[in-house]
C-alpha positions in Angstrom: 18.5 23.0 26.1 19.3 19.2 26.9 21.9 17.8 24.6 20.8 14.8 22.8 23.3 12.3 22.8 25.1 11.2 19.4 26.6 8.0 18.2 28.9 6.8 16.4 27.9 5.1 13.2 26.6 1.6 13.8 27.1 1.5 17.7 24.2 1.6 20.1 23.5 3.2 23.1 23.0 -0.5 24.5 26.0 -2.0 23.4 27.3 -2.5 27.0 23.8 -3.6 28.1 23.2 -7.5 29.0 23.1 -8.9 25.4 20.5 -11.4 26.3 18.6 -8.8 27.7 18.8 -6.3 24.8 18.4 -9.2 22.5 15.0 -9.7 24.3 13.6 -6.6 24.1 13.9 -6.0 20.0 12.5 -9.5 19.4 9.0 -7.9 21.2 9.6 -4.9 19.4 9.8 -6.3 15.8 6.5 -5.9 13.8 6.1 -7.7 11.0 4.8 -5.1 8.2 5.2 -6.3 4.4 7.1 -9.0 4.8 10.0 -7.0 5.9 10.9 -6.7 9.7 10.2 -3.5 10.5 11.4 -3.0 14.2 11.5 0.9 13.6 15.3 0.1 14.3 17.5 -1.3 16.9 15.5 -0.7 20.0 18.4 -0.1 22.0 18.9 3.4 20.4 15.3 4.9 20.1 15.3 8.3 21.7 12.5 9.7 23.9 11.0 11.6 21.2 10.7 8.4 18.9 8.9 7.0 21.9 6.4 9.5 22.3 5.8 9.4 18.6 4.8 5.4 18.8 2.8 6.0 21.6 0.8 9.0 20.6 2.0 11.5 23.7 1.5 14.8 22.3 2.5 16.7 25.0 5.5 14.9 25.9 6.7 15.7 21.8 5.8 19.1 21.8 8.4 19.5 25.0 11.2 17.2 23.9 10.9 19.5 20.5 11.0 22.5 22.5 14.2 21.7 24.7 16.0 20.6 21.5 15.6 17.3 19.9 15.6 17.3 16.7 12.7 16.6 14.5 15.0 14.4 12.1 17.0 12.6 14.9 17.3 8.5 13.5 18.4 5.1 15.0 20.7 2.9 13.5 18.2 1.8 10.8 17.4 5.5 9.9 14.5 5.3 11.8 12.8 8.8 12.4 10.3 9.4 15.1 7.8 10.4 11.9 8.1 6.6 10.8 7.1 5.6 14.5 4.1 8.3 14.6 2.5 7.1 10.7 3.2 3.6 12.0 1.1 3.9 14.9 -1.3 6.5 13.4 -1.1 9.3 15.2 -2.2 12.3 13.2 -1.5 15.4 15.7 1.8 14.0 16.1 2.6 13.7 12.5 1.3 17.5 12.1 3.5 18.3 15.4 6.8 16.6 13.6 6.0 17.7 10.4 5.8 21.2 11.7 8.7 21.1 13.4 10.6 20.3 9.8 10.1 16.2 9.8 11.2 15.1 6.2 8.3 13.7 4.9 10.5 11.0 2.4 13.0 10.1 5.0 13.5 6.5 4.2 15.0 3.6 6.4 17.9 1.0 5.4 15.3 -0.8 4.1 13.5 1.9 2.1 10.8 2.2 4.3 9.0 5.8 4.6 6.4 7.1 6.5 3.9 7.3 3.7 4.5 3.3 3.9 4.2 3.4 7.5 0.6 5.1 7.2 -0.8 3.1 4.6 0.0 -0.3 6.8 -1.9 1.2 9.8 -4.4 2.2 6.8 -4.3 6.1 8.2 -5.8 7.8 5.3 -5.7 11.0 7.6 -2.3 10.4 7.9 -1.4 9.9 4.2 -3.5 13.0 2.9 -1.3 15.2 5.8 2.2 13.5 4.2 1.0 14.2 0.7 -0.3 17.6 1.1 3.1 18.3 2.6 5.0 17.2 -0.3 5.9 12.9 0.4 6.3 11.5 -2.8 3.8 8.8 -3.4 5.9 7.0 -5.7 8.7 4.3 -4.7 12.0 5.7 -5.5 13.8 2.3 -6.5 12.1 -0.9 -7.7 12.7 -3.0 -5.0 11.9 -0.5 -2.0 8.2 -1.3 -0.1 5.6 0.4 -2.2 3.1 2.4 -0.1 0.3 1.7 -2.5 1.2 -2.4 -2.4 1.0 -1.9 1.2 -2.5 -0.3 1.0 -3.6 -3.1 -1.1 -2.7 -5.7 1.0 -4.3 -3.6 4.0 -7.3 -2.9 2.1 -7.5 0.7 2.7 -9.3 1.8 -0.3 -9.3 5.5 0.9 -5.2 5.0 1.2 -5.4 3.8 -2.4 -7.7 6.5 -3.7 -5.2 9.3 -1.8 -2.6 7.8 -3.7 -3.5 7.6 -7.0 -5.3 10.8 -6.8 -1.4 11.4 -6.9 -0.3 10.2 -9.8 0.6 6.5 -8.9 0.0 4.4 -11.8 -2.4 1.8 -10.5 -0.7 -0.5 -12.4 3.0 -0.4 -10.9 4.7 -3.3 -10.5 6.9 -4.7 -7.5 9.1 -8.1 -8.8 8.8 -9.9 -6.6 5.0 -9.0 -5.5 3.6 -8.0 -9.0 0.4 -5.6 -9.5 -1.2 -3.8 -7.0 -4.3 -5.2 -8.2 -2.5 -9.1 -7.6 -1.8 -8.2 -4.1 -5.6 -6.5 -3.7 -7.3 -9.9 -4.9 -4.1 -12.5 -3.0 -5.7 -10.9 -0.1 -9.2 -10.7 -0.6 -9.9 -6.7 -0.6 -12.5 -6.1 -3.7 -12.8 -2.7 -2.3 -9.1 -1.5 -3.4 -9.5 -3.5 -6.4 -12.7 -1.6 -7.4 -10.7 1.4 -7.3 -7.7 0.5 -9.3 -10.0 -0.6 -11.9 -12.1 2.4 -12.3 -8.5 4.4 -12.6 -7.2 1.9 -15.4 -5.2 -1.0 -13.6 -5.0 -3.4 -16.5 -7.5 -6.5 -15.1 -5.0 -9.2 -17.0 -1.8 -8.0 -14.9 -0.5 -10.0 -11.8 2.8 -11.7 -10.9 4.4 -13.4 -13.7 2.1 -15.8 -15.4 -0.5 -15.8 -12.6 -3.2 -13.1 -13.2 -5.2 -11.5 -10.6 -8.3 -13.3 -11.3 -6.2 -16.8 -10.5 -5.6 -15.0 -6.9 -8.9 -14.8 -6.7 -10.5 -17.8 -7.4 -8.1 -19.7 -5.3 -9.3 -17.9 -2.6 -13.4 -18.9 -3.6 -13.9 -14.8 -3.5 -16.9 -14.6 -5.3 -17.1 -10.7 -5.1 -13.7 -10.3 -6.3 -14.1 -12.8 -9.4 -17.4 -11.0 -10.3 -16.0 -7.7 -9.8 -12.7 -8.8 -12.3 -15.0 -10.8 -15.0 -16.7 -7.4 -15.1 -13.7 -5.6 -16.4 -13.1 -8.1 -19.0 -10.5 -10.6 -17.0 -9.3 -13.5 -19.4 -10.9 -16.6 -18.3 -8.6 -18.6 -20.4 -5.3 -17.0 -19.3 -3.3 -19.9 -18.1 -0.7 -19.4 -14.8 3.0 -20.8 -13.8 1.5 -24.3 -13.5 -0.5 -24.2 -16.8 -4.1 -23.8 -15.0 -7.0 -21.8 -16.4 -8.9 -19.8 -13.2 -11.6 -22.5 -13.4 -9.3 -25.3 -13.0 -7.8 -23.3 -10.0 -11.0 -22.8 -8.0 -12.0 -24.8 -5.1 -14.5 -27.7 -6.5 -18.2 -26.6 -6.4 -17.0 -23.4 -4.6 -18.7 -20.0 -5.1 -16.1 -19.2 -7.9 -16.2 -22.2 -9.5 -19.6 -21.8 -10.0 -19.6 -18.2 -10.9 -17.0 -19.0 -13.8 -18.7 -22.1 -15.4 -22.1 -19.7 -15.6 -19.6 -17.1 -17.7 -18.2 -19.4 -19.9 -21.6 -20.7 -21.2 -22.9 -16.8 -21.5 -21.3 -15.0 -23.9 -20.6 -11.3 -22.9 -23.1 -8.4 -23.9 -22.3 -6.4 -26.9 -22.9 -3.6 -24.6 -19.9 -5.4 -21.9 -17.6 -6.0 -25.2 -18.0 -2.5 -26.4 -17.4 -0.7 -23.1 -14.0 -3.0 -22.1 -12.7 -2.5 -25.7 -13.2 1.5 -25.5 -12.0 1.8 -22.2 -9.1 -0.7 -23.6 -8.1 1.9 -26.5 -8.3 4.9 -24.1 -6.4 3.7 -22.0 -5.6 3.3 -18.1 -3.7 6.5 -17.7 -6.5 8.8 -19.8 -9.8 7.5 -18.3 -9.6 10.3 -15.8 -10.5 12.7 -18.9 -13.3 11.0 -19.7 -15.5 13.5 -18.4 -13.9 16.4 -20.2 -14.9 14.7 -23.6 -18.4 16.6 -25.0 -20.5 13.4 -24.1 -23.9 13.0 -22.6 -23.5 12.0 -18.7 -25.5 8.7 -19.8 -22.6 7.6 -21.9 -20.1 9.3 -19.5 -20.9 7.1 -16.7 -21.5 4.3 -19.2 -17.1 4.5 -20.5 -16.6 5.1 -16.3 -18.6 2.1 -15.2 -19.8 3.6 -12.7 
């Protein structure tokens, strides 16, 4: 059984290395994920087993894990070879690591996870085998990276259903980002926004004063705009700068268009009716809609679907 070389905290294995050279070889490793560099660590002290993880060898795991190394072994960031495997999507070697007792919430310095790490490669496969294996889907401190934000940005919409399936409130907030929903629409993804709407994301909620439909309409996303007027978005909210969505929207643009043809048709009493209901249900009870003794008709009428 090899011995796997320890440090001491904060020192690298490359420490006597040619700092130019070293210096050289993270700045190609970093990866911009979230707005947060996520280098998977100091590349100087990655150990052969967090290399086969990024690079998807199988084999060469399964034999490093068998002489010795542990499963759990981390850079200087806290980087484990399960971060570098969800990061790159590799499924058989998440189930190898996992298998071999890979903690499933290990978290880097900068509260990175691998749940993260598999919803910005948009592995759904991946997520499903971290959830079914106990990760937590929820963000353990407010300003950590939130997997489902991540998911959104990615537009994964089977990383988003996986996750609220879970219990993540599809309305959760990150300060500094806002909604999921904000961050699904900033980046054009009416898929993922579908979803959170059907579970209950509240339509009016975004970053501040700035509401998911002004996101939209900046952009000139005419599906997305459709998609939030259709779950009752408030074409009069006003954002940071004091700007209805209308006023927002690229002149004689798609969206533009789209909300001037709104705000001369009022809604349908059958529209009104269904956002108010679903309004005093409430997000986190739509999912027992179809428990209540209703016929499917009006069942899929309260879904929307």
């Amino acid at each position: 059984m090899p011995v796997v070389p320890t440090l001491a905290p904060g020192v690298s294995r490359k420490r006597s290395a040619n700092p130019g050279e070293s210096a050289g070889h993270e700045r190609e490793a970093k990866k911009a994920c979230w707005g947060i560099l996520t280098s998977q660590g100091s590349w100087a002290d990655r150990s052969p087993l967090h290399e086969a993880a990024s690079q998807g060898r199988l084999l060469a795991l399964r034999t490093l894990l068998n002489q010795g190394y542990p499963a759990n072994i981390v850079t200087i960031d806290h980087v484990t070879p399960l971060h570098e495997a969800c990061l790159s999507g590799h499924v058989a070697c998440v189930r190898a690591l996992i298998n071999a007792g890979a903690n499933v919430n290990a978290t880097t310095i900068d509260g990175v996870t691998p749940l993260f790490n598999s919803c910005a490669c948009g592995s759904s496969v991946c997520v499903e085998l971290l959830l079914q294996n106990g990760a937590d889907p929820k963000t353990a401190l407010a300003h950590h990276p939130s997997a489902l934000h991540e998911a959104c940005k990615r537009g994964s919409r089977e990383c988003v259903e996986s996750l609220l399936s879970r219990g993540v409130d599809p309305d959760y907030e990150v300060p500094h980002l806002g909604s999921a929903l904000y961050i699904s629409c900033l980046h054009k993804n009416p898929g993922c926004s579908q979803v959170l709407l059907h579970r209950g994301a509240d339509v009016n909620r975004g970053r501040g004063e700035d509401t998911p439909l002004h996101a939209a309409v900046a952009s000139d996303n005419e599906e997305q705009v459709s998609l939030l007027l259709d779950f009752g978005a408030d074409v009069n909210r006003r954002d940071c700068n004091n700007l209805r969505p209308v006023e927002l929207a690229p002149p004689g643009g798609r969206a533009q268009r789209l909300l001037q043809a709104h705000n001369v048709s009022p809604r349908s009493l059958c529209e009104l009716c269904r956002i108010h209901i679903r309004s005093l249900i409430g997000g986190s009870r739509l999912k027992f809609v179809q428990q209540l003794p209703l016929p499917s008709l009006l069942t899929q009428y309260l879904e929307h679907t």
